[in-house]
N, C-alpha and C positions, 0 to 999 in steps of 0.2 A: 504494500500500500504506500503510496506517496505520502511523503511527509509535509503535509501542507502547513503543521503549523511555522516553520519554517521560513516561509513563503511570503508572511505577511510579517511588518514591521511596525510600530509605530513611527513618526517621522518626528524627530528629534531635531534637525537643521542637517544630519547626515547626508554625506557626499552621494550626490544621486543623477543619473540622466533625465529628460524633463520630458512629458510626453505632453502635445498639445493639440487637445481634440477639437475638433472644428465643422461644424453644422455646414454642408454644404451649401443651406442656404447667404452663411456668413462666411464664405470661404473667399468671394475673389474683392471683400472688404479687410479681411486678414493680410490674403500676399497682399494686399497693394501697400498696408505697413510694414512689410520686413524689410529688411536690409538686403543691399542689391546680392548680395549673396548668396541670401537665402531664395530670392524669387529665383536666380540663376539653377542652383539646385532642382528644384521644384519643375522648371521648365526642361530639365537634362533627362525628369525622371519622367515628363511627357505628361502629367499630373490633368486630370481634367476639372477636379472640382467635387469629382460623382464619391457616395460615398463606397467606403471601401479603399481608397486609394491612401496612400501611408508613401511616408520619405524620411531618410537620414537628410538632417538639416544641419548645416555646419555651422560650425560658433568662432570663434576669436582662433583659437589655437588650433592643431591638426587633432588634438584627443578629447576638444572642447564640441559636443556633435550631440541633437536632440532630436525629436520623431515628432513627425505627424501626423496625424488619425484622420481624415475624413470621415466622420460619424452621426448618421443619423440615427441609432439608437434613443430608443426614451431613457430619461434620465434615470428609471429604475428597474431596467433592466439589466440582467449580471451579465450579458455577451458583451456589453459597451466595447471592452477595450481586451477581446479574448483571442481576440487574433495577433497582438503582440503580444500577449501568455505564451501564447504558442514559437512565436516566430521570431524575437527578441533574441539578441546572445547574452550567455549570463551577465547579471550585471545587477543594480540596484536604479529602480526607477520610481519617480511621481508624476504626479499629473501636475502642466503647469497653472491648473487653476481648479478649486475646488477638490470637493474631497472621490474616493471612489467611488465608495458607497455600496450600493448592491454590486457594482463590478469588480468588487473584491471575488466575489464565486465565480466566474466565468477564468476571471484570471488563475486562480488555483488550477478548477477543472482543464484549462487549458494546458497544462503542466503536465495532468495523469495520464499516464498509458496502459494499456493491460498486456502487459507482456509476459506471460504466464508458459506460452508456447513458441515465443518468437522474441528473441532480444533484439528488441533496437539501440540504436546510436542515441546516446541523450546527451541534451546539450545541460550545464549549468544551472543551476538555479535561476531564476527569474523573479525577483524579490520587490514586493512592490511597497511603497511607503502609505501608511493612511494618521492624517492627524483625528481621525474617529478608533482610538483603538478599544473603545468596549465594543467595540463589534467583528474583532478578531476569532476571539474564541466561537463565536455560533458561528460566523461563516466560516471557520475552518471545521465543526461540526456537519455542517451541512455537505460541504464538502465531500467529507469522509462518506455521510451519506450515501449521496449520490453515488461516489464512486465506488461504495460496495455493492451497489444496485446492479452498476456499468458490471462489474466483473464477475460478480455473479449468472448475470445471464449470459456475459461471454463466453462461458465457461463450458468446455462441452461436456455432453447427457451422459458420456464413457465415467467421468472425472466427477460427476454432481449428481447424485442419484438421491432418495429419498433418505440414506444413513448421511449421507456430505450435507441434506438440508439439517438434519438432528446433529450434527458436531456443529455449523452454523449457530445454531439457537442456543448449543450448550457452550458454546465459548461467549456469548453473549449475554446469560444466566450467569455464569459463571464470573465477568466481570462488573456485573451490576450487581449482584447476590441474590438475585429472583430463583423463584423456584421451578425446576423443571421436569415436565411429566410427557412420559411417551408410551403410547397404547399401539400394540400391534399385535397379530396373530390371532388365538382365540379370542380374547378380550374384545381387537378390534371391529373381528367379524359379527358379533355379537350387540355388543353397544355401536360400532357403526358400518351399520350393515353395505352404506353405496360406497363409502371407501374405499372396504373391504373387495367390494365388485369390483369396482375399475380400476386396482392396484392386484389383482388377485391371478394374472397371468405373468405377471412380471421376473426376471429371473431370482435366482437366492442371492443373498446380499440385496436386492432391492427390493424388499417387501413392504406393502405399503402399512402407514402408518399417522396417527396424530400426534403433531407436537405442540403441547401446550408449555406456557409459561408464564408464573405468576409474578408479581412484582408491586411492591408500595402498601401503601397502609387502607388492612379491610374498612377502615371508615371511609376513608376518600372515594368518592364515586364511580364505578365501573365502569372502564372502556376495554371493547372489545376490539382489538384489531386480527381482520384474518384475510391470509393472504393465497390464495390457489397453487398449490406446490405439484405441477403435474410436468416432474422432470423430463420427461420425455413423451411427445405426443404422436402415435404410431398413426390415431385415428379408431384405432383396435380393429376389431373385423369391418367393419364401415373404413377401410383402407383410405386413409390421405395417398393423394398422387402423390409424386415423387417429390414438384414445387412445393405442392401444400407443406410435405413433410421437413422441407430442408432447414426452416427455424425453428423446429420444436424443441429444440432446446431451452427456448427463452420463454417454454409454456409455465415454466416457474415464475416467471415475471414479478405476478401477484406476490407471491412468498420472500421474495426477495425485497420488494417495496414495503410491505409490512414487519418484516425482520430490522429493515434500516430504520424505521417510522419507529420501533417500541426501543431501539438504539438510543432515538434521539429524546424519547420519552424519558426515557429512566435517566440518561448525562444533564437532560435539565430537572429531575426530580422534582418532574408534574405532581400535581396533588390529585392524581387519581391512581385507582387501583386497575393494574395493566393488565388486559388478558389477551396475550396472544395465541392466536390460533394457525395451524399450518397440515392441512390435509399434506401428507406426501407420498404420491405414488408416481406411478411410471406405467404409462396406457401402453400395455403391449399385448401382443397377440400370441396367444398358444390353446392349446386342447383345455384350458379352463376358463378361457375368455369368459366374458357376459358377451351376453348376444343380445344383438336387435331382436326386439318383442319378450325378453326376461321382462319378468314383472319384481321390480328390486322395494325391500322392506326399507325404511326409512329408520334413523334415530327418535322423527317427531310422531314414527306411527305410522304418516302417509303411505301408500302404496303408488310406486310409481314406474309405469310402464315403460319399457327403453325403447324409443325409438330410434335412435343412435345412436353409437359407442363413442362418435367423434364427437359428441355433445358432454364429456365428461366432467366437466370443470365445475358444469352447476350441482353433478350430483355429489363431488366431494363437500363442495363448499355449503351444498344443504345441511349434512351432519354435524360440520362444523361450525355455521352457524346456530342451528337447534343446540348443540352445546354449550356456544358464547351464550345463547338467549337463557340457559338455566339459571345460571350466574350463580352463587354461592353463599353459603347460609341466609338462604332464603333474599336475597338482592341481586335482582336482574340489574344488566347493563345498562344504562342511559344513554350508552352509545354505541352502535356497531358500524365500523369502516369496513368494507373490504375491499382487496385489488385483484383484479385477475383479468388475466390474458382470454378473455370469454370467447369474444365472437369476432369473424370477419364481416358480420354488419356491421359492426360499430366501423370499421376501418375503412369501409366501403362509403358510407355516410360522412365521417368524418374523416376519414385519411390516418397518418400517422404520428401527425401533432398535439391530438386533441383528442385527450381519455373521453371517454363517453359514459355523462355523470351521471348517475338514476338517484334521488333523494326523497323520502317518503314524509318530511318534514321542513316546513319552511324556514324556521329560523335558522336552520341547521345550512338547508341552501343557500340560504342571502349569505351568510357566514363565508360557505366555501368561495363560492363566483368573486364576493369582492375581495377576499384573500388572493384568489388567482390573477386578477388584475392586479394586484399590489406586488407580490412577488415575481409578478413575469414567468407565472405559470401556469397555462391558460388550462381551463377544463370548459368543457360544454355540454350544458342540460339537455339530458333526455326525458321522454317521456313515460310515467309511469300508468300506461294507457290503459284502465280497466275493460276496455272494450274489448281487447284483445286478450283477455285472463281466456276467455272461451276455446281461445286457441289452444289450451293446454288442455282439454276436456280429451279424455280416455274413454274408451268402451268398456273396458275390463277392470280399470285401476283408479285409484283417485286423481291423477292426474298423467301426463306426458312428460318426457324433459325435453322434448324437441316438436314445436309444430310441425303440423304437413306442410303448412305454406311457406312460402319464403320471402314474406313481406314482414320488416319490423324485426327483425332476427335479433337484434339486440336488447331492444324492450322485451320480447317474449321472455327472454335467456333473463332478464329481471324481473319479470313478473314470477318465474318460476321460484327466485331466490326470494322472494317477498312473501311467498307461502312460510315461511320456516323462519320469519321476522315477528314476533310478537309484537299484539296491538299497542299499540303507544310507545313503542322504544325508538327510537331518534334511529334510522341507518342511511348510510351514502354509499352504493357500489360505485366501484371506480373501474370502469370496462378500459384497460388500456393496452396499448400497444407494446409500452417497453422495451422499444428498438427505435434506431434511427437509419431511416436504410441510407440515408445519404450525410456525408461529412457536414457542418456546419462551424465555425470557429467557436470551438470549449467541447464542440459534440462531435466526437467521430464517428464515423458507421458503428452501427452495433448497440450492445445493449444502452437503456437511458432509464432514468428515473422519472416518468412524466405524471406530474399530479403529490408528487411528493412534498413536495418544500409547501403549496395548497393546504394540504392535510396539515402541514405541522404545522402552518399558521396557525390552522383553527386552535388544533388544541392547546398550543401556546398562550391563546390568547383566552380560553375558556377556563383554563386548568394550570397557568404560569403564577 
């Protein structure tokens, strides 16, 4: 893991390069006051103005040399200034005016790599000055975050199986001193029957499993975070083509995003009582598969008919929600999050920027939407369309995990998890992507944390 704290300074008057960012719209009022030297620079490097464009600007001396930014970024967004994170050579730098502010995270993440399989060439530190340093520590927090998120789902389905998600949680237990409990085998099949199903062809060593973990004081109010841990997605007998199959490895996504989320819980020592939750199996196919048209027993009771095997992710996450919803000596959760890699409606609808938000509670929504404006990380409401509950209607069972039609895929796939929601408990499903398929500056291809920094808003600011 990168050492981001590191990374960040306080700025003390310390000897530093000056970075000077510049609104394209105020860009050709800027060159026109620099010094002829510097417009000469500027015009060598062919510079047009548009943002994105960046220059070594020369100073008095030949080792006297500052940078450019053309930046239209909002001022609280953490990419601002992520592309010199990235592409800077070591060295110590500020901005020549104001502070960074949220683009202290873009800068960090710009710095991480996940070279777990592949060494690269790294350049030096890239160490940025901020005169705001109580905001060092959470954004090197957050950081961390994210980047266990990134390498997490990078991480291939050979190397991360449902026992690598349970050493995850128990080194994360282990450094908070929360408590940790794992049900698999007899126990699991028994107390969670759809788990058990969709992890129950998988090889030995990967058997699937619930990892729970408790954390904080029984009076503080129950939060439940649970994250869809479905390491490897085959599609099971309902076969993914070969495309479908080639990212399933980041069908953990979910698990990964709620493991970093109860991380950032416990290091700020919220005043709530944490319950994380982590269904983890590995959807594979062999002679004890579940099969399309099994009518599979619930933890809540329901009975429910499998109409896909590729539809897996709602039926772990219903066990594990029905669990979260018990809550413990007699005190249900007030709040249930969960993340997971559900559906390719939601990515289809909204792409792969933009988790696709279901919330059964309004204050809870207004909360998240304007936290995701605020930190520059966006999420977008979906609808929790009762009209459509009928789609889940069974001939034989209490309900379907998969309609026949193929309209709405994503609401259906939360309507289904809203069965297994007790009346009146506050929940947010968080349908995301958890990948980036294309480079962006702080974001490389591959895994991402989308909706994360969101979520810890809220609860920071419900429970801080």
């Amino acid at each position: 893991m990168t050492d981001f704290a590191n990374l960040l300074q306080p700025d003390r008057g310390q000897a530093a390069r000056t970075i000077h960012l510049v609104h394209p719209d105020a860009y050709a009022e800027w060159l026109a006051g620099q010094p002829a030297r510097v417009r000469t620079a500027v015009a060598a490097h062919r510079l047009t103005g548009k943002a994105g464009n960046h220059a070594v600007l020369p100073g008095d001396g030949a080792e006297d040399w500052s940078i450019l930014l053309v930046c239209n970024e909002a001022i609280n967004s953490p990419w601002r200034i992520a592309s010199l994170g990235e592409s800077l050579p070591e060295g110590t730098y500020r901005l020549a005016s104001g502070e960074p502010g949220a683009a202290m995270l873009g800068w960090l993440l710009a710095q991480h790599r996940f070279d777990r399989y592949r060494k690269r060439e790294t350049i030096g530190p890239r160490i940025l000055l901020t005169g705001e340093p109580a905001r060092i520590g959470e954004t090197v927090r957050l950081a961390a975050a994210t980047a266990q998120v990134r390498d997490l789902v990078d991480t291939a389905a050979a190397d991360l199986g449902p026992a690598e998600l349970e050493a995850e949680a128990a080194t994360l237990a282990k450094a908070h001193g929360a408590t940790l409990t794992v049900t698999k085998g007899e126990p699991l099949a028994k107390g969670y029957p759809m788990i058990q199903a969709v992890g129950q062809a998988a090889a030995k060593g990967r058997e699937p499993r619930l990892i729970e973990l408790e954390w904080g004081d029984p009076k503080h109010p129950r939060v439940a975070l649970i994250g869809k841990g479905v390491c490897f997605d085959s599609g099971g007998l309902d076969i993914k083509p070969s495309a479908g199959m080639r990212l399933m490895k980041k069908d953990m996504g979910g698990a990964a995003h709620a493991l970093a989320l109860a991380g950032l819980v416990m290091a700020a020592r919220l005043k709530v009582r944490l319950h994380l939750l982590i269904p983890a199996v590995e959807n594979s196919i062999a002679g004890n598969a579940f099969r399309p048209g099994d009518v599979l027993a619930s933890r809540k009771g329901l009975t429910v008919e499998n109409t896909n095997t590729d539809a897996e992710g709602r039926l772990v996450l219903g066990d594990a929600i029905t669990k979260a919803a018990e809550g413990a000596d007699h005190v249900r959760p007030e709040l249930i999050i969960d993340f997971a890699t559900l559906t390719g409606a939601a990515r289809v609808a909204l792409g792969p920027d933009l988790p696709a938000t279901f919330v059964n509670d309004e204050p809870l929504a207004e909360a998240l939407f304007a936290a995701a404006t605020e930190v520059g990380d966006p999420l977008w409401r979906m609808p929790l369309w009762d009209g459509y509950d009928e789609l889940l209607k069974s001939d034989i069972a209490d309900l379907v995990n998969s309609a026949d039609s193929s309209f709405a895929g994503a609401t259906t796939a939360a309507l289904f998890l809203r069965r297994f929601i007790p009346e009146g408990t506050a929940w947010a499903h968080l349908d995301t992507f958890a990948w980036r398929p294309s480079a962006k500056p702080g974001r490389p291809k591959g895994g991402d944390a989308l909706g994360l920094r969101a979520t810890w808003a809220v609860l920071k600011a419900r429970y801080g």
